[in-house]
Every structure is written in structure tokens, then in C-alpha cells.
N, C-alpha and C positions, 0 to 999 in steps of 0.2 A: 471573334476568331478569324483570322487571315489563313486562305490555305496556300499553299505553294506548290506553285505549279511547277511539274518534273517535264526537262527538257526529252520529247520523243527519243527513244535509242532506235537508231538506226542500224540493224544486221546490216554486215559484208554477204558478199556472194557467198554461197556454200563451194565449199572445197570438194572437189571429188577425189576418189582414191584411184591410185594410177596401178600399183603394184604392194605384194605384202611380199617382206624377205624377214629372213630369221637371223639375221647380223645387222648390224649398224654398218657394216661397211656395205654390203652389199646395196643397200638402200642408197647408201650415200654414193656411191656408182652410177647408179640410176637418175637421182637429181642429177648430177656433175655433166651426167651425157643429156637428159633432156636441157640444160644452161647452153650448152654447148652447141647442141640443134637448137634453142630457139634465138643464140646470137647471130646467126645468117639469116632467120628466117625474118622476113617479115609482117609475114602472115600471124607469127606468133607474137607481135609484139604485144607487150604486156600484163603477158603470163608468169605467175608466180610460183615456187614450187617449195613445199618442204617436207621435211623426218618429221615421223611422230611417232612414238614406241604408245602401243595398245597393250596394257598388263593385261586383258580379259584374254588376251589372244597369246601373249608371249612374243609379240611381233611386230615386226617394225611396218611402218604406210609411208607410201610415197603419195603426196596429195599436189596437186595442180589446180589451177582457178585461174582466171584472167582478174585483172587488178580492177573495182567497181569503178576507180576513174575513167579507163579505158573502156566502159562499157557505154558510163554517160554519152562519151563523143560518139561512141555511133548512132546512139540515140537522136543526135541533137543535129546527125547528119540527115536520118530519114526523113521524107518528107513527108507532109499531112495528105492525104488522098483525097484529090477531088472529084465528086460527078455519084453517081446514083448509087446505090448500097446494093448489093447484091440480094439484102432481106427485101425489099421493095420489090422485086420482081418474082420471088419464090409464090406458089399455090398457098392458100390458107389449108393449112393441113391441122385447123382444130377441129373439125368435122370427121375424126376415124371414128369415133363411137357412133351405136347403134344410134339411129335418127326415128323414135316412134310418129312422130307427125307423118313420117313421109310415105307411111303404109298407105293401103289401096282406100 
């Protein structure tokens, strides 16, 4: 018996929800103007946006994310931190429990 092995699935960023409207148009307003503010911006570069109708709700979601690609690069921008760890100089603090030896 040979098994096969399943390629990891890899999730996207989660989307967050920016705004709920009761129209399709109205939502679509909403994308149209955050495109619109994030083509001058560049702080916002590669942020994504879309409609999504929610039948439990009756309602439309305007959802936003930054693109996983765009998150890699800042990633890959940070640098590794050198020199002592902060844990290395903290108190041992497993000693809050009562300590019977140390009576009289």
C-alpha cells in the first residue's frame, strides 16, 4: 500500500469586514471610494477589497485585507535582533507559591 501524500493548503490572510449596507449599490460606493483612496496612497499599497452579500444577515460586507504577497516583503524586510533577550534578565518568578522549607 503506497500512501499520498496531500500538498499543505496554505489559508490567505483573513479579511476583515469594513462596513455592512442593505443595497449592493451602496456597498459598492464604499469599495469604489476606499480604490480610489488607496490609489494615491502609498501606505496602502496592496490592499484588496470586495462585496459579499451575507443571506443570514440580508446584507451586504465590504471586506478589506492586504495582499499575503505584500505582507511576505515586509517580513523579509525585518531584521533578526541581535544581543541579550529580555527573558535573560527578568527575576525567576517560579517561586510565588508558598515555600514550606523556608519556615522558622
Amino acid at each position: 500500500m503506497e500512501e499520498e501524500s496531500k500538498p499543505a493548503i496554505q489559508l490567505g490572510k483573513k479579511w476583515k469586514n469594513e462596513s455592512f449596507h442593505h443595497t449592493f449599490d451602496q456597498a459598492d460606493a464604499i469599495r469604489q471610494k476606499l480604490i480610489r483612496i488607496w490609489a494615491s496612497n502609498q501606505a496602502h499599497e496592496g490592499m484588496e477589497v470586495k462585496v459579499k452579500f451575507l443571506p443570514s444577515k440580508q446584507k451586504f460586507v465590504v471586506k478589506t485585507r492586504r495582499k499575503p504577497a505584500f505582507d511576505k516583503k515586509l517580513e523579509e524586510k525585518e531584521e533578526k535582533k541581535i544581543g541579550k533577550s529580555k527573558q535573560r534578565n527578568k527575576k525567576n518568578t517560579g517561586g510565588r507559591m508558598f515555600d514550606p522549607t523556608a519556615s522558622i
